[in-house]
C-alpha positions, 0 to 999 in steps of 0.5 A: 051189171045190166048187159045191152042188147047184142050190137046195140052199142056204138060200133065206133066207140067199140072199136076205140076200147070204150067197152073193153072190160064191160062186156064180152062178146060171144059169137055163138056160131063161129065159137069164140068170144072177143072184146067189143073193140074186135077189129073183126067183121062185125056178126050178125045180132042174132049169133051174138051173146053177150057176157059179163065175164070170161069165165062165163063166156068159156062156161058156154065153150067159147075160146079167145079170139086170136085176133083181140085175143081177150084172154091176154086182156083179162089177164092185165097184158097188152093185147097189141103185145101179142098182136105185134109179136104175134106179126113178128114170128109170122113174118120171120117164119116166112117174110115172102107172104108180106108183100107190103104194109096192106098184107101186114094189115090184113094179116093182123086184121087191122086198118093201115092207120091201126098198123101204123100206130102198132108199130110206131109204139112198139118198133119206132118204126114204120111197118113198111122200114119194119117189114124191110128190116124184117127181109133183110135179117131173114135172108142174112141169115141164109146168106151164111147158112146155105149155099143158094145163089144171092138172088134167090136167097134175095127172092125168099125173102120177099124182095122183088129183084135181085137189084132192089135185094142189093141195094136195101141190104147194102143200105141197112147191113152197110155191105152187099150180100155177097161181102156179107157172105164172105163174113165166114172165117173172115179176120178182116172186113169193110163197112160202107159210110153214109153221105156226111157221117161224122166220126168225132163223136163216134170216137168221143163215145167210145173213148169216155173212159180213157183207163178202159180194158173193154173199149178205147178209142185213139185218132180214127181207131176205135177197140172194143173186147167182146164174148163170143160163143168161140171165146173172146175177140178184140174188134179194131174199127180204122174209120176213112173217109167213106168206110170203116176196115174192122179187123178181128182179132181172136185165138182162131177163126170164128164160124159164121155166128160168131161173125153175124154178132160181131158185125151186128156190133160192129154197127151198134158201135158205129151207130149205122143202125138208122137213117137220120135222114127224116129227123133232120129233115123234119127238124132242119132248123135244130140240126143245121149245125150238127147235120150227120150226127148220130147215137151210138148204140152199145153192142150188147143189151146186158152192156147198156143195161149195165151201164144204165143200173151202173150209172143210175144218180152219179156223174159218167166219170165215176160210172166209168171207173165203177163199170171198170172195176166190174169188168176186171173182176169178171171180164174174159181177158184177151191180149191187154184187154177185157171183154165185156163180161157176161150176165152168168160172171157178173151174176157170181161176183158177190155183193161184198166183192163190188162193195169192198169197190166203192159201189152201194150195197144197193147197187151192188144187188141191184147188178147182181140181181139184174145180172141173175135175171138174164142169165136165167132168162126171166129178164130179155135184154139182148135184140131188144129192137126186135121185140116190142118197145112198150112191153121191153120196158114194162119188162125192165122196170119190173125188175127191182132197181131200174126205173123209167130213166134206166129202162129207157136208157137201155132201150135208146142205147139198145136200138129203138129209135124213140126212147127219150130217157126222162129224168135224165139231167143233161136232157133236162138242161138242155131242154131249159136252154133250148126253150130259154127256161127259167128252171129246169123241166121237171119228168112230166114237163121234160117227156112234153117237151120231147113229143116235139121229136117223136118218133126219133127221140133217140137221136133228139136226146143225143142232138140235145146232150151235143148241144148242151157241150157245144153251148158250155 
C-alpha cells in the first residue's frame, strides 16, 4: 500500500476512523505511534512518519499512545473500552481531581460531545450522573471504613458542600451519610421512597415463584436469602408509604462489607437504583398510565445470569421451578430458606444431578460451564454496572451458551439502563400491539423499534411487558 504524505489526509475524516487500520502515524519527536483518529494535537508534518503496520511503527522505538492506544486496536479490543475503563480507575483513585464533565474530558483527551457518546455506550449514562455515582461510591466506601467527620469525607470525594454531599447521597443511596454509617453491625435500617413509587409490581417480581426457598413475597413484604462473605442472611423488606424497614436476619452480626452488599441488594431489590424521572418525561404519552413504574433489578450478577441461561427458550413458570431445584441442590440454607447459591456450588453440582431434574443436558453444561467461568474468574459478572456495557456483553456472549437475549438480560437485570433484550417474545408482542403490527417484529425490526426508548430502554422493556399484561 502506497503511504500519503504525513498530514496530507482529511484531518476530519481521521478523527471519525476513516484511516484507522490503514496507516499508523509516528511522532518521531515525542516516541510514540497513534491511529490517525488520535483526538491529540495534531504535530507538526515534519515530526511525522507514517507506517504501515505496528510492527514497523515499534521496529523504529515507538510505543503506543495511551490515549488512541493502537496497540488495543491491532489487538481486535475496543480502544473506547480501555479509554472508558481507563477514566474509571482514575476516577476512583481520586474522584476530587474531576471537578465536572469539562475535567473527565480533558482527562481523556476528548471533546464533550465524544465524552457524552463514551459514556452513553458503555454507562447508559450521562458522565456528569456517572462522575456523581462515581463520588457517592468512593465516600460509601470511607463512610464505613474511617472514622472522618461526614463533611470531610464529603469533601474527599469531590462534592462541593457538606449540603450538596447530603442531598446526592440521600438521593442515589436512598439514606444520609450518616444512617449509612450507622450500617455497621446493624440488624435494622430505613430506606427513603421516592415521590409516586409503586410497590405492586415490585412485590409481583419477587413473588413470580410462589414455592421459592430463595425469595417470597406476601402483602407489603418481600424475603430474599442471600450469601455473604460472614455466612447467609434472610433480608426482610416491610414497604410503607414513603420508606421500606429491611430487617436482617442472620447467625450474628455482619461487618460493615457484608452490610454495604446487602444494602446494595436491598436497592437492586427494590429497584431504586434510577431515576425514572427522564423517561417519563420524554415518553409522557406512553407512561401516563403507569407514572412511577420501575425495573426490578436482581441482587447478584451470577443471579440474573442464572436466570438468563435458566430461562433461555421456556415459559417463566417452568424457568421457576428449574432455578428451584438448582437452588435446593446447592443453596446455603438459612432458617426455611435457601440462599442463593454461589458460582463455586453451582460449578460442583454435575450435569447429570440437574438432568436426573428435567434440565437438557445442554443447559445443564451450559450452567455449569457458566458457573465454572465466574468462580475462576475468566467471566465478570458481579457490578457489572460499573464497567463498560459494550465490553460486558462482548464478554457474555463469548461464553458458550449465552446469546444476545441472554446477555442483555443480565445487563438490563444487572443495573444498565439501556439494555433492551432482543428476541425476547413478550417484548416482541408488545411492540406489535403498541404500533398495531400485523405480525410480530422479528430482532432487527424489534431492536429498530426500541431506538425509539434510547437510552432508557430498560425501563422501556418492563413499561412495554406491563403493558402487554394490562392490555390481556
Amino acid at each position: 500500500m502506497k503511504l500519503p504524505e504525513p498530514m496530507s489526509w482529511d484531518r476530519a475524516e481521521a478523527r471519525k476512523g476513516k484511516f484507522d487500520g490503514k496507516f499508523i502515524l509516528g511522532v518521531m519527536t515525542t516516541g510514540i505511534y497513534c491511529l490517525p483518529s488520535c483526538a491529540a494535537r495534531p504535530p507538526k508534518a515534519q515530526n511525522v512518519r507514517l507506517f504501515t503496520t505496528e510492527g514497523q511503527a515499534k521496529a523504529a522505538g515507538l510505543r503506543a499512545c495511551k490515549r488512541c492506544r493502537p496497540d488495543l486496536y491491532y489487538k481486535g479490543e475496543d480502544e473506547n473500552v480501555a479509554l472508558f475503563q481507563g477514566l474509571a480507575e482514575r476516577v476512583a483513585a481520586a474522584p476530587e481531581n474531576f471537578a465536572d464533565a469539562s475535567a473527565l474530558a480533558k482527562a481523556a483527551g476528548v471533546s464533550l460531545t465524544k465524552l457524552g457518546d463514551l459514556y452513553r455506550d458503555h454507562a447508559h449514562l450521562a458522565p456528569v450522573q456517572w462522575l456523581r455515582r462515581a463520588r457517592i461510591k468512593h465516600a460509601a466506601a470511607e463512610l464505613l471504613a474511617s472514622g472522618d467527620r461526614v463533611a470531610e469525607i464529603g469533601f474527599g470525594a469531590g462534592f462541593e458542600s457538606e449540603s450538596v454531599f447530603h442531598r446526592q447521597f440521600l438521593s442515589q443511596m436512598r439514606m444520609t451519610p450518616g444512617a449509612y454509617r450507622a450500617l455497621d453491625g446493624a440488624q435494622i435500617f430505613m430506606l427513603h421512597l421516592p415521590h409516586l413509587y409503586r410497590a405492586n409490581e415490585i412485590l409481583a417480581y419477587h413473588a413470580r415463584d410462589p414455592e421459592s426457598v430463595s425469595e417470597r413475597s406476601e402483602e407489603n413484604r418481600i424475603w430474599k436469602a442471600l450469601h455473604t462473605a460472614e455466612g447467609p442472611a434472610v433480608l426482610e423488606i416491610s414497604i410503607e408509604p414513603a420508606q421500606a424497614w429491611v430487617r436482617v436476619h442472620a447467625e450474628k452480626r455482619l461487618g460493615h462489607g457484608s452490610m454495604a452488599a446487602l444494602h446494595g441488594a436491598a436497592l437492586k431489590i427494590l429497584a431504586l437504583t434510577h431515576d425514572v424521572t427522564s423517561f417519563e418525561t420524554r415518553h409522557a404519552d406512553f407512561v401516563q398510565t403507569r407514572r412511577g413504574l420501575r425495573m426490578p433489578l436482581l441482587p447478584t450478577g451470577f443471579d440474573a445470569l442464572c436466570w438468563g441461561i435458566i430461562g433461555q427458550q421456556i415459559n417463566v413458570k417452568f424457568a421457576a421451578a428449574m432455578r428451584r431445584e438448582m437452588v435446593a441442590l446447592a443453596g446455603e440454607k438459612i432458617g426455611d430458606m435457601r440462599a442463593h447459591p454461589t458460582p463455586e456450588r453451582v460449578a460442583d453440582i454435575g450435569v447429570p444431578a440437574l438432568a436426573a431434574r428435567r434440565y437438557s443436558r445442554s443447559k445443564a453444561q451450559y450452567l455449569i460451564d457458566a458457573a465454572a467461568a465466574v468462580a475462576t474468574g475468566k467471566l465478570s459478572v458481579e457490578n457489572l454496572s460499573e464497567g463498560s456495557a459494550i465490553a460486558a456483553e462482548k464478554a457474555l456472549t463469548a461464553q458458550r451458551g449465552i446469546g444476545t437475549w441472554t446477555a442483555r438480560y443480565v445487563l438490563m437485570r444487572g443495573g444498565f439502563a439501556d439494555a433492551a433484550p432482543v428476541g425476547d417474545a413478550a417484548l416482541a408482542a408488545a411492540l406489535q400491539r403498541l404500533h398495531n403490527l400485523p405480525q410480530r417484529p422479528d430482532s432487527d425490526e424489534t431492536a429498530r423499534l426500541m431506538s425509539a426508548f434510547a437510552p432508557h430502554r430498560s425501563l422501556a422493556t418492563m413499561h412495554l411487558w406491563t403493558y402487554l399484561r394490562q392490555a390481556a
